[in-house]
C-alpha positions as CSV (number, residue, x, y, z in Angstrom):
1,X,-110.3,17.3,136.6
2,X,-110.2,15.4,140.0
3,X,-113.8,17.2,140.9
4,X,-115.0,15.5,137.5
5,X,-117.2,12.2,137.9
6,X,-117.8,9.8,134.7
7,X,-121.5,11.2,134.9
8,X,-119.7,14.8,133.6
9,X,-118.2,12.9,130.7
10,X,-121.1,12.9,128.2
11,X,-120.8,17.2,128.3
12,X,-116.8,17.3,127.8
13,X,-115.5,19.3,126.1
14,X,-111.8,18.5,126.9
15,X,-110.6,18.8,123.3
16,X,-111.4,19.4,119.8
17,X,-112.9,16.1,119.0
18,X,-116.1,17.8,121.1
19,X,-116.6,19.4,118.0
20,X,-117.5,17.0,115.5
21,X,-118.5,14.3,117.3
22,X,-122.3,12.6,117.3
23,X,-121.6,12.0,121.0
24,X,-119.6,11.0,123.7
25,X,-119.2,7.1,123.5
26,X,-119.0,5.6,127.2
27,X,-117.7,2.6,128.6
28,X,-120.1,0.0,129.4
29,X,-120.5,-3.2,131.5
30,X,-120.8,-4.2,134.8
31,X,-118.8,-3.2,138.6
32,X,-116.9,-6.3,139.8
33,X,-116.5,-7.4,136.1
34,X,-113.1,-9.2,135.8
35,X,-111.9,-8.0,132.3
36,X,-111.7,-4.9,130.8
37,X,-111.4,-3.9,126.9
38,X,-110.0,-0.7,126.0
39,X,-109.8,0.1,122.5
40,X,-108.2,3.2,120.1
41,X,-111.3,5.5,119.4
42,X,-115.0,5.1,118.6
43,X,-115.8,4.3,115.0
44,X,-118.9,5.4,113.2
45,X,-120.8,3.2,114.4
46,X,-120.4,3.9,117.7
47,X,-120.4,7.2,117.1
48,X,-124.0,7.1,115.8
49,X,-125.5,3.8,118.3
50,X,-123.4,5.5,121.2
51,X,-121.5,2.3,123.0
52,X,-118.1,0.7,122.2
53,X,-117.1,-2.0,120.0
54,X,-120.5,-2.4,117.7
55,X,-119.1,-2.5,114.2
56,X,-117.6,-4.8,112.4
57,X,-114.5,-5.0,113.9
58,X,-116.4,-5.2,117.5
59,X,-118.5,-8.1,116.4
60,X,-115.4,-9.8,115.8
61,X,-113.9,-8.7,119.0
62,X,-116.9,-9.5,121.1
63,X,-117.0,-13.0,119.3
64,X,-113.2,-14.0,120.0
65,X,-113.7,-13.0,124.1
66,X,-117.0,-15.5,124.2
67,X,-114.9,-18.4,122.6
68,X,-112.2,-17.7,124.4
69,X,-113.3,-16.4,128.1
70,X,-117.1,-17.7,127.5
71,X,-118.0,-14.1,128.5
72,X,-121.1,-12.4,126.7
73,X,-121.7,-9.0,126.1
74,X,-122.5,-7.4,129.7
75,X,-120.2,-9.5,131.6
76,X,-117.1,-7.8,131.0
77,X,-116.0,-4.1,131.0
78,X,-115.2,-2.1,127.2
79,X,-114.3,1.4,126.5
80,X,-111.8,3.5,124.8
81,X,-108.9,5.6,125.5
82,X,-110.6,8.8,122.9
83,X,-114.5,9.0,124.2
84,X,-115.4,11.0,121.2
85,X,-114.9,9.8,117.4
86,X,-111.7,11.8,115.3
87,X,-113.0,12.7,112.2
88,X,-112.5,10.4,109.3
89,X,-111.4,8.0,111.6
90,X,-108.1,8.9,111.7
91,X,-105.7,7.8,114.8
92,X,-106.1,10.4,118.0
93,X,-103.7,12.7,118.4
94,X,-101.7,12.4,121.4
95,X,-103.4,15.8,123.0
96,X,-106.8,13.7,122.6
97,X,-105.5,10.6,124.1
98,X,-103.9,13.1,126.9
99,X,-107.5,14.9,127.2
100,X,-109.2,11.7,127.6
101,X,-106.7,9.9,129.7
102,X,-108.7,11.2,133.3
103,X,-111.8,9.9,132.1
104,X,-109.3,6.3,131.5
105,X,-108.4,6.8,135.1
106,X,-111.6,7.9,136.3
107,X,-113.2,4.2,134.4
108,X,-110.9,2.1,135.9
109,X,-110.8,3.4,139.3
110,X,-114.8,2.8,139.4
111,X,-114.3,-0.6,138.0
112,X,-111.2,-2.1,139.1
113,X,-110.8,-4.9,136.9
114,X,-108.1,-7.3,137.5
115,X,-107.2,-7.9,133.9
116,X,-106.9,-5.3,131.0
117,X,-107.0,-5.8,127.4
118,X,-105.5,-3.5,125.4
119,X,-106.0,-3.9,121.8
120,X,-104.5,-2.0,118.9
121,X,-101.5,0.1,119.1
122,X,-103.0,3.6,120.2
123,X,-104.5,1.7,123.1
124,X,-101.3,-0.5,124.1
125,X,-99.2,2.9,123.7
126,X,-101.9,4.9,126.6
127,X,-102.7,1.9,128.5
128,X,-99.5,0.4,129.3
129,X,-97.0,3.2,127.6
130,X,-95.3,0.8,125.1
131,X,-93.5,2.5,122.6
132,X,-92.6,-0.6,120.6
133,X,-94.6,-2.3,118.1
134,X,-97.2,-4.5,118.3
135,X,-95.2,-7.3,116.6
136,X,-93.4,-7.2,119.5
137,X,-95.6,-6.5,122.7
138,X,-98.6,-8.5,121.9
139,X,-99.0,-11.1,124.7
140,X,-96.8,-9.6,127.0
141,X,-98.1,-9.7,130.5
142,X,-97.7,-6.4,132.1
143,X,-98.8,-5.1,136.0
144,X,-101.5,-2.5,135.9
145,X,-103.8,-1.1,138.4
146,X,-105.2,-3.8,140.4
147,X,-104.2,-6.6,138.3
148,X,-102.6,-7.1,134.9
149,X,-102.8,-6.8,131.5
150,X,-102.2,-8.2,127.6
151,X,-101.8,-5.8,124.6
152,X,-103.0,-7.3,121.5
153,X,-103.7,-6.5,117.5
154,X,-107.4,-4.3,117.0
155,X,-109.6,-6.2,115.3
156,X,-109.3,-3.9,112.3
157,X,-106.2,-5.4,112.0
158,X,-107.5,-8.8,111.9
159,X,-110.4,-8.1,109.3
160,X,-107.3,-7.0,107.3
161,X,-104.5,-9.6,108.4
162,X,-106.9,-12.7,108.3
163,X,-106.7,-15.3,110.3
164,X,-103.3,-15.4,111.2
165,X,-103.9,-12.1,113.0
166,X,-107.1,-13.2,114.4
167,X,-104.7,-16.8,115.9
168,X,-102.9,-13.9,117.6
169,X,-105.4,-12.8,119.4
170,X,-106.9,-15.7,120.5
171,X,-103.5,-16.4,122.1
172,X,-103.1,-13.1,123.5
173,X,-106.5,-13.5,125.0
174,X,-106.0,-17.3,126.4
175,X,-102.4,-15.8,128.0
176,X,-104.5,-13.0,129.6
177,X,-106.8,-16.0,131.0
178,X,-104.4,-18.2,132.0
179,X,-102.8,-15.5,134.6
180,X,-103.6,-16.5,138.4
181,X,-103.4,-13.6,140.9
């Protein structure tokens, strides 16, 4: 894998999800962006429109990170941990999430962000390695790569919680502000 580059990603065929996938589902945004979103898997929608976070539960997402950071779409950094959507959107098994973990690597080496948002379990769990549960490690800040990061509820969970998940999250995102390097 080290003689892999992100533009080899769109072919991969790392794992079974190769097989029943639309396509590969890339992160997106700009170099020298400060945050970065990583989230479980792609959904259906981004399975079929090909970039991260455009469903329902991304429109949420993408909506609490402009009141919160004032960022729009394009000015920060989203991807997932599982490139390619698991069928019937179950959760990636952990030899998915270990197939896809270089390209992870290979993302946030070429971007370097200095803050990481993690949200959802899966992503919290291959991100930071938390084995706990999100009751417990949301809003923790936690060193990684060139910076730090939050774990946080997906917004899934919020469309189903209501708005006390969705209060979480906002916090979890102003903690992840308020940290000064």
């Amino acid at each position: 894998m080290n003689e892999r580059r992100l533009d080899d990603l769109p072919g991969c065929e790392r794992c079974e999800l190769s097989l029943t996938r639309t396509r590969v589902v890339l992160g997106s945004g700009p170099k020298g962006a400060t945050l970065l979103v990583v989230g479980e898997a792609p959904g259906r929608h981004e399975d079929l429109g090909g970039e991260p976070f455009i469903g329902r539960s991304g429109r949420l997402l993408r909506g609490l990170i402009l009141d919160e950071w004032g960022l729009h779409d394009g000015e920060y950094l989203i991807t997932n941990v599982v490139k390619c959507r698991p069928p019937n959107n179950r959760t990636p098994r952990s030899r998915e999430i270990a197939a896809c973990r270089p390209w992870l690597d290979l993302e946030a080496l070429a971007w370097r962000p200095e803050r990481v948002l993690a949200v959802g379990t899966v992503a919290a769990r291959a991100v930071f390695g938390f084995n706990e549960p999100m009751t417990v490690v949301h809003g923790r800040v936690t060193p990684w790569g060139h910076g730090v990061g939050v774990a946080t509820y997906h917004p899934a969970a919020a469309l189903r919680g209501g708005p006390n998940v969705v209060a979480v999250m906002r916090e979890d995102l102003r903690t992840l502000a308020r940290w000064q390097p």
